[in-house]
Phi, psi and omega in degrees: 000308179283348160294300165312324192266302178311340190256307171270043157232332163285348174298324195276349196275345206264299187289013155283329224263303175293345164268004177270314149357289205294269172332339177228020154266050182262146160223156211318149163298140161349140161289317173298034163217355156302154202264181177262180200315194200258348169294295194296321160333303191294320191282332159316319197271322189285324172277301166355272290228328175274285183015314188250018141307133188283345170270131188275338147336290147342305192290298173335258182319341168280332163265331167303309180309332209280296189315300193285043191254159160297170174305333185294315183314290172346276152333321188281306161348298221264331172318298214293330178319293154340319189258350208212150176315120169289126182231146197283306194302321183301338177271358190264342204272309214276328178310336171293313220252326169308295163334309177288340178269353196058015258220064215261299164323281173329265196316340177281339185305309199280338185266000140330283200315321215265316170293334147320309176249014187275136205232349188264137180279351182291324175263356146295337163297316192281337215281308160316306172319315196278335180302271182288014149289297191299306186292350157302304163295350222251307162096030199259026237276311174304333219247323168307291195313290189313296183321330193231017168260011234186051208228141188254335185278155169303298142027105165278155187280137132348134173310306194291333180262005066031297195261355162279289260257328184277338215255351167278331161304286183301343171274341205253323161259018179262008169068000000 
């Protein structure tokens, strides 16, 4: 019995010993995993915030600024969508100037979002769409064709997105 009780005090004694280790070897984070300053919080937090503006101008340029930010920015970007109103068009808006950045993951990540909160179905067709464009750049091709071959609502597409939808099947299955 006292070989035990001696065996479990040096155990505590060993794992006091590894969180005082632990604990006072930490070291600072990358600066590229800091979120960024509380200025740029702020310029951030106000294009977020343009972004589900009805003037499109407005959305338009708050997203090209947005877009054209670091990884910290993105992040940060993708934080407020919890914290802050969400707008479908707005996440469609940055998803377009991410895209344009070439940023293919991100944007499908935002017409994600945006398709998640999107309530017109017409635009829930193009958000597929715009959805299985980025898994195409992406080199995700099986993974487009099931999206947009898989479409669950009645809702028939548009003429015109009908015929995007096809010509997006046949490039995604020809690789």
């Amino acid at each position: 019995m006292k070989h035990m009780q001696s065996i479990a005090q040096i155990s505590w004694v060993w794992v006091a010993a590894l969180l005082l280790v632990a604990c006072t070897s930490t070291q600072e984070p990358s600066p590229d995993m800091l979120p960024p300053t509380p200025g740029r919080q702020t310029e951030l937090t106000q294009l977020y915030d343009q972004l589900g503006h009805e003037n499109a101008r407005i959305s338009d340029g708050a997203a090209r600024i947005a877009a054209n930010g670091d990884d910290r920015d993105r992040r940060f970007m993708a934080s407020l969508w919890g914290t802050r109103t969400r707008s479908a068009p707005g996440a469609r808006r940055y998803a377009h100037a991410l895209a344009a950045k070439g940023l293919h993951q991100e944007a499908y990540d935002w017409f994600e979002r945006a398709f998640y909160h999107a309530e017109d179905d017409e635009l829930l067709a193009w958000l597929r769409y715009e959805m299985a464009q980025q898994l195409v750049a992406l080199g995700r091709n099986d993974d487009a064709i099931n999206l947009l071959g898989n479409r669950m609502g009645t809702t028939p597409l548009p003429a015109e997105l009908k015929v995007k939808y096809s010509e997006l099947i046949d490039r995604a299955a020809r690789g």
